[in-house]
C-alpha positions as a printed Julia matrix, in Angstrom:
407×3 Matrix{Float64}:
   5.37   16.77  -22.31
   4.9    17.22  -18.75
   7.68   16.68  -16.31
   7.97   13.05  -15.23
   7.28   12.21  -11.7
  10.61   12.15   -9.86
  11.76    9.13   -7.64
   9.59    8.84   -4.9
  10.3     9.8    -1.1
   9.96    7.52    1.9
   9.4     9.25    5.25
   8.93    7.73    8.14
   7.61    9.6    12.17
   7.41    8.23   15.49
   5.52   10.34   17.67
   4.12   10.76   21.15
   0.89   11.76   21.03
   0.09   15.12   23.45
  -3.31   15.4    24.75
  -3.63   19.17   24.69
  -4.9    21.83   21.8
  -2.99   21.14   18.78
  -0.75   23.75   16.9
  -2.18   26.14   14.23
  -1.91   24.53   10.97
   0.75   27.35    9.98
   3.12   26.07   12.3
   3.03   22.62   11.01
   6.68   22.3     8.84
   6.91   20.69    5.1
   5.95   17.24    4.35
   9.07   16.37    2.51
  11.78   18.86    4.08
  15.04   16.9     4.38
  15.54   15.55    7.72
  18.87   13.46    8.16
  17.97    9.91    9.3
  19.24    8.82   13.0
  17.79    4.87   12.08
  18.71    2.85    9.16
  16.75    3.23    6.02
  18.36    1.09    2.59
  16.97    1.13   -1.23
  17.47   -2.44   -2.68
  18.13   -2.83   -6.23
  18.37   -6.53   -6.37
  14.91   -7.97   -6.36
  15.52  -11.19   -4.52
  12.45  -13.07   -3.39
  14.03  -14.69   -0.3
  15.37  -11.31    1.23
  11.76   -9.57    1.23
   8.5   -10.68    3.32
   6.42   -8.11    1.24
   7.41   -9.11   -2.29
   7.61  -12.71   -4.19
   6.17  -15.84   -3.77
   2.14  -16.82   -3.07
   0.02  -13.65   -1.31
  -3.27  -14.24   -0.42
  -6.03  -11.94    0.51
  -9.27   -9.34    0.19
  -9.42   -6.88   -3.04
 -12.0    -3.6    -3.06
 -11.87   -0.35   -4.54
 -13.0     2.81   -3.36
 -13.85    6.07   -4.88
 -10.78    8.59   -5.61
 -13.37   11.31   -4.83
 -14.07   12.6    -0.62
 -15.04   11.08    0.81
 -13.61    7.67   -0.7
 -16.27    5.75   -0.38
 -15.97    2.19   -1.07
 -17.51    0.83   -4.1
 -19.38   -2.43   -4.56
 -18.43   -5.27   -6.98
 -19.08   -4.67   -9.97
 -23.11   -6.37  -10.75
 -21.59   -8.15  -14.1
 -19.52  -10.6   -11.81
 -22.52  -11.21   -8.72
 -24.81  -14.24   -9.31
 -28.58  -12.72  -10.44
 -29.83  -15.0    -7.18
 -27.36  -12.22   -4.8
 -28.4    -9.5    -6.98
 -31.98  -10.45   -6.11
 -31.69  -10.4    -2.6
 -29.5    -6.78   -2.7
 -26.76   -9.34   -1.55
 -23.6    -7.41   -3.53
 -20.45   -8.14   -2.3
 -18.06   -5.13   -0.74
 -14.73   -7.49   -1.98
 -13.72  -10.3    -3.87
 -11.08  -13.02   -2.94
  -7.93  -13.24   -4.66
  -4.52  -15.06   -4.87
  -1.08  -13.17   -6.03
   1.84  -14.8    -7.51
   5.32  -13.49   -7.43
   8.21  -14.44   -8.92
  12.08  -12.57  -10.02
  13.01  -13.87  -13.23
  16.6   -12.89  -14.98
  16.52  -12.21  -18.28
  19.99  -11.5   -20.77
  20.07   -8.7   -23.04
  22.34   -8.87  -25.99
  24.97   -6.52  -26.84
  25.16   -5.69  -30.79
  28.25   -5.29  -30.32
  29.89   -8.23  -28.94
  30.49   -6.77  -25.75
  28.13   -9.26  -23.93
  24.73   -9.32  -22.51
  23.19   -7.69  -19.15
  21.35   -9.34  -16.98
  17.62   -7.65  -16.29
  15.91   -8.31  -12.86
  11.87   -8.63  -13.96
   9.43   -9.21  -11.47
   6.67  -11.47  -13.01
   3.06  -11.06  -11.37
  -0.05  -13.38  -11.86
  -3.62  -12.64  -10.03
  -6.34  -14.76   -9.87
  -9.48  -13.51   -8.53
 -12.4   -15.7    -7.31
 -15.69  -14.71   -8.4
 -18.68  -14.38   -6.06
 -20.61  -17.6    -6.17
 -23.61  -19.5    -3.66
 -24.89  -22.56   -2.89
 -23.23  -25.63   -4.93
 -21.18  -23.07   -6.92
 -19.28  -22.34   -3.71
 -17.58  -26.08   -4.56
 -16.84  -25.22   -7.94
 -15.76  -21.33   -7.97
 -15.04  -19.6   -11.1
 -11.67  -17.53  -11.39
 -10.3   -14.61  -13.82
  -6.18  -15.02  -14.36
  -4.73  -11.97  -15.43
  -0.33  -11.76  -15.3
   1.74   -8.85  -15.8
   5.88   -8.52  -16.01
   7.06   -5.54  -14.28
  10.43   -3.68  -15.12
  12.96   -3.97  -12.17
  13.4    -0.34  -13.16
   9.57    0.3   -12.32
  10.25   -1.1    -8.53
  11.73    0.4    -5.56
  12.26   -1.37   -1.98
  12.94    0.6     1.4
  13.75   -0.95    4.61
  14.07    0.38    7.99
  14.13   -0.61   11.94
  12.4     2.34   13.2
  14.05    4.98   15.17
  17.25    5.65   17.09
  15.09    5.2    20.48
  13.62    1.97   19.91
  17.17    0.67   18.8
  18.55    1.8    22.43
  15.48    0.15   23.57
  15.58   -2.93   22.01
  12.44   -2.87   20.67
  13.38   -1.44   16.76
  11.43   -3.59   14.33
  11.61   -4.31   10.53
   9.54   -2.46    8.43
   9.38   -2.78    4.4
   7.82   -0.44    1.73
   7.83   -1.09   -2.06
   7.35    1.33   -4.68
   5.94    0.47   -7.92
   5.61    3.28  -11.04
   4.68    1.63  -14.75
   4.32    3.62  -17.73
   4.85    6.86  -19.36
   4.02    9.85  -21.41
   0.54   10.94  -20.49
  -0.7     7.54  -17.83
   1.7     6.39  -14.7
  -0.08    3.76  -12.55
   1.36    3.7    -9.04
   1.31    1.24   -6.51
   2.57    1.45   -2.65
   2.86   -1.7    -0.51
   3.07   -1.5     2.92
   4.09   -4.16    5.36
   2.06   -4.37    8.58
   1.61   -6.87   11.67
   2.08  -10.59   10.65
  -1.09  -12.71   11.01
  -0.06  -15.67   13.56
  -1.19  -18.84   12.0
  -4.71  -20.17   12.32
  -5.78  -23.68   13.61
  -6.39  -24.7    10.04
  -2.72  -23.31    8.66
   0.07  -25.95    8.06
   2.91  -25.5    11.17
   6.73  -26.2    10.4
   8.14  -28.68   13.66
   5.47  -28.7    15.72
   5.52  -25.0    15.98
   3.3   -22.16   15.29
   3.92  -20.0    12.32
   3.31  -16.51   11.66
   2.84  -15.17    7.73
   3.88  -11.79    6.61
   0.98   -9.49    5.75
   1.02   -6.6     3.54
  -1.46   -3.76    2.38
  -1.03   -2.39   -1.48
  -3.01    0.58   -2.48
  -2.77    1.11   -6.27
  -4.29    3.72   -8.64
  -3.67    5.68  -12.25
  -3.11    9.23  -12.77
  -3.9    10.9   -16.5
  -0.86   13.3   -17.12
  -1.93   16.72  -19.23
   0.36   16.65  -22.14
   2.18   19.92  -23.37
   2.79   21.08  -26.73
   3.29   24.19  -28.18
  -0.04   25.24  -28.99
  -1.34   25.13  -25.45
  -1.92   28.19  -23.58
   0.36   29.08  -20.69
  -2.75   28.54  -18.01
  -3.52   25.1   -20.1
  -0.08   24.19  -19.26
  -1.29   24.38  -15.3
  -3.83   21.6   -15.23
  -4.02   19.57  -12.65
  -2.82   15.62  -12.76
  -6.18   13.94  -12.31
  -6.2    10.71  -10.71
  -8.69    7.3   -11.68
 -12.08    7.34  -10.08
 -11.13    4.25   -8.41
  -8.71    3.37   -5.59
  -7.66   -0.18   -5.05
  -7.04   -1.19   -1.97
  -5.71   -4.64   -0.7
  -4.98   -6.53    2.24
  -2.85   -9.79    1.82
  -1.0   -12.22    3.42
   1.92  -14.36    2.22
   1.22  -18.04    1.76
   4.3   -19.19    0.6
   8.14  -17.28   -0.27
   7.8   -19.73   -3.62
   5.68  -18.59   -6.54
   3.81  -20.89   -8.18
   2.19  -18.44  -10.78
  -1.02  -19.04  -10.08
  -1.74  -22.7    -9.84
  -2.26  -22.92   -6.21
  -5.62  -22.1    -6.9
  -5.86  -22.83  -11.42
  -3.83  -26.31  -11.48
  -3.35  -28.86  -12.12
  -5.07  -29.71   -8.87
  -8.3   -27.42  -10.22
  -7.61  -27.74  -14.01
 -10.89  -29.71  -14.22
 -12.58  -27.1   -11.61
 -13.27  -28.26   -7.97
 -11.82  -25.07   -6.25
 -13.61  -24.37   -2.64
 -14.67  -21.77   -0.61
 -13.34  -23.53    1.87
 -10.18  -23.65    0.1
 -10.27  -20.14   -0.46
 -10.85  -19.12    3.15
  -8.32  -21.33    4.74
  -5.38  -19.9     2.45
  -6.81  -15.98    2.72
  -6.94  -16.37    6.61
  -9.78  -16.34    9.23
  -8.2   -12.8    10.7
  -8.57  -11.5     6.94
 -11.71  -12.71    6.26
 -13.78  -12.11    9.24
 -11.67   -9.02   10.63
 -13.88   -6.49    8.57
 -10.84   -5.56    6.71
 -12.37   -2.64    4.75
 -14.72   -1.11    7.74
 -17.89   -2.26    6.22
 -19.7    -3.74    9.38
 -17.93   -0.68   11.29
 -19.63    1.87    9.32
 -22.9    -0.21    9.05
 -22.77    0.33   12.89
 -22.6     3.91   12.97
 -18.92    5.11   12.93
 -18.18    6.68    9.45
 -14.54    6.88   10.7
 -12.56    3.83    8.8
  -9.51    4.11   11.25
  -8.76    1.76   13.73
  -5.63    3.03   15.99
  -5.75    1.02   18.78
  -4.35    3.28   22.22
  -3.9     6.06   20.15
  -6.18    9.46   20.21
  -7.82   11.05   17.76
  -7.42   14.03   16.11
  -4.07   13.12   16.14
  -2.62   16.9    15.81
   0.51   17.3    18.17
   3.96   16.55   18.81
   5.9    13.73   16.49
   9.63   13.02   15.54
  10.55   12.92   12.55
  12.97    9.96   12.53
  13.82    9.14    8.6
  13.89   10.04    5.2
  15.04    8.75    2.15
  16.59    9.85   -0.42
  19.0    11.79    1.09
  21.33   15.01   -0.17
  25.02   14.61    0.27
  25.02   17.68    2.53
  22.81   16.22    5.44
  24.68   15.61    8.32
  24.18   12.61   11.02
  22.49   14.5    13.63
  19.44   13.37   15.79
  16.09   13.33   14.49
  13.98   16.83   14.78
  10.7    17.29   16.31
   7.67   18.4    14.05
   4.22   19.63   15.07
   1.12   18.67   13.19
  -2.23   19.88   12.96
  -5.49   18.12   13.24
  -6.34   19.03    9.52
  -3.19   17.02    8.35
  -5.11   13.83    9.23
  -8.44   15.37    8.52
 -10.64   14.08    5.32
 -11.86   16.51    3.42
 -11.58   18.44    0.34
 -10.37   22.35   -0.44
  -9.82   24.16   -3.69
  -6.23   22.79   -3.28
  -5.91   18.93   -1.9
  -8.41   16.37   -1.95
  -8.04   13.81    1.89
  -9.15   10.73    2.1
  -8.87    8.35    4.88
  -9.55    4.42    3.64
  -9.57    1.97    5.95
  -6.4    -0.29    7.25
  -5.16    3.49    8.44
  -4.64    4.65    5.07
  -4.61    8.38    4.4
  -3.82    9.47    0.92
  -3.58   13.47   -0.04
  -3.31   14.59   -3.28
  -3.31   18.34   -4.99
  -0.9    21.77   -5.2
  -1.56   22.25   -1.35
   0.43   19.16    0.12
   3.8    20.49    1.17
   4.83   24.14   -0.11
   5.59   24.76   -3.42
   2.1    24.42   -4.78
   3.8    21.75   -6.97
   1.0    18.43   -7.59
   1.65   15.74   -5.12
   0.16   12.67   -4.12
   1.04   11.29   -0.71
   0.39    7.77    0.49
   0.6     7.36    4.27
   0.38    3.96    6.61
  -0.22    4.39   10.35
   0.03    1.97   13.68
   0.27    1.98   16.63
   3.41    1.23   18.51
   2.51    0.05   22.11
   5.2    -0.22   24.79
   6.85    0.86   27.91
   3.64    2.06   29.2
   3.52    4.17   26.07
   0.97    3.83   22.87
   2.94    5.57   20.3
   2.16    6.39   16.46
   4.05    5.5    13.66
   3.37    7.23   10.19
   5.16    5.92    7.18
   5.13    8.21    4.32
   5.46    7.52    0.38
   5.46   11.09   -1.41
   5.25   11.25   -5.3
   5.65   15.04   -7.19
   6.59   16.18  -10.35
């Protein structure tokens, strides 16, 4: 058997973007060389729904999936779920509307031998999907439910305020990223969730004393990879294959409804046990900035730009100076000194595709890499990158947050 995937890495950079001729690519340093952090950066192992605004309770938002292969195109809903009267008119949605419960439950092992039980963190996960419907089917929609239990040991949470700067500034801000890796043996599906800008409320959202709310929004980008098995009677150069990843990338954009789970029933029951869930309904939970805000870059790319991106203030190609602020894990022999500066090359946010790593660029300013050709070491990688834009002091800043997965 193949070496299993080690714990991943969180990296986060800051950077001030130089307008001048980038840096060769050679002189661009390792993706996952060991900085010490100058910010704070914490792993939580006790999955408590109240302490995280990217994980439990009621999430709300936009599902597609795009192809794995450059240059990651996105890929239509599948024509077994669209209504033959759409399919007529060549009217195939890009996305389908969905509702994610989230919810810790405890559960208590016994001990054989007497020695008492141990409590096991699971997080329990139900999705309901709307299907694509028109005209008087848009007051009755049709849902799929499926639920999953994930392993507490399957989930990983890192936190951090940004970097030493914006703390003297007083502008550091909290930023979350969750980890999830299921399975084993020869099939690991990943997922990375990213928290981003809260949505403020819309006219139609409830507000708590007379005030306006905002609701935590998050980004997940999920996929499988097929692990080559070894044995014995495999040829050394067999024993090199590549990790292949699926053909499809799922991508979505949510934000949270509620910190309180309800499994599911916010949109199944009992209120819509007898059917009678709107689209109406469906877009007032989701979010008028969600649902209108081209989230996947459809109607961008529809009006000419093939580029998915949208950095607002920032240039592009980004290649240049940044500051490497964090990283996480840690060894015990880093020392607490200040954060290093790091150049990077245009082709490190470049899509493409060489004999060695395969770029992609999807849209919410998601880049993912994957191949022997990442960092050095020729060992397979898959990275999974956010970026924003950080706008302030007269300054538009980019922010890169990094999740980096290896064998």
């Amino acid at each position: 058997m193949r070496a299993a995937f080690g714990p991943p890495r969180a990296i986060m950079f800051n950077g001030l973007l130089l307008h001048e001729s980038p840096p060769p690519s050679s002189a661009a340093p390792s993706f996952i060389q060991r900085v010490p952090s100058t910010s704070a950066l914490a792993m939580s192992t006790a999955p408590a729904a109240e302490y995280s605004v990217i994980l439990g309770g009621d999430y709300a938002g936009l599902h597609a999936t795009f192809s794995s292969k450059c240059p990651g195109g996105l890929v239509p809903v599948p024509e077994r779920l669209v209504p033959r009267a759409m399919l007529e008119w060549g009217d195939i949605p890009s996305c389908l509307e969905a509702l994610t419960s989230e919810d810790w439950t405890v559960a208590d092992t016994n001990d054989e031998n007497g020695g008492g039980g141990v409590s096991v963190p699971r997080m329990f996960r139900t999705v309901v999907t709307v299907l694509p419907e028109v005209g008087c089917g848009i007051d009755n929609l049709e849902v799929t439910r499926r639920s999953e239990d994930v392993a507490s040991h399957a989930l990983r949470r890192f936190e951090s305020w940004g970097s030493a700067r914006d703390d003297i500034r007083g502008r550091a801000e909290r930023r979350e990223v969750a980890v999830l890796n299921r399975g084993s043996g020869t099939a690991l599906e990943i997922e990375t969730v990213f928290q981003v800008d809260s949505d403020a409320a819309d006219d139609d959202d409830d507000e708590e004393d007379g005030r306006t709310t905002t609701r935590s929004r998050r980004i997940r980008v999920s996929l499988s990879l097929d692990i080559p098995r070894r044995t014995e009677a495999v040829a050394e150069e067999e024993e090199e294959r590549d990790i292949a990843l699926s053909n499809l990338i799922d991508l979505r954009v949510e934000r949270r409804v509620s910190p309180h789970s309800t499994r599911g029933t916010a949109w199944t029951g009992p209120a819509y046990d007898s059917g009678g869930l709107d689209a109406r309904t469906v877009t007032r939970t989701i979010g008028r900035s969600i649902v209108y805000g081209d989230a996947f870059a459809v109607k961008k790319r529809k009006g000419g730009d093939e580029d998915p991106w949208t950095l607002d203030g920032a240039t592009d190609p980004l290649g240049g100076s940044w500051t490497r602020t964090l990283i996480f894990p840690a060894r015990r022999d880093d020392d607490d000194v200040k954060a290093i500066g790091v150049l990077r090359a245009d082709a490190d946010f470049a899509p493409g595709e060489t004999p060695s790593v395969v770029a992609l660029r999807l849209p919410q300013n998601i880049m993912l890499r994957y191949g022997r050709g990442v960092s050095p070491g020729r060992a397979w990688e898959i990275e999974i990158s956010h970026l924003s834009t950080i706008i302030g002091d007269g300054e538009s800043r980019v922010q890169r947050r990094v999740v980096l997965r290896s064998k």
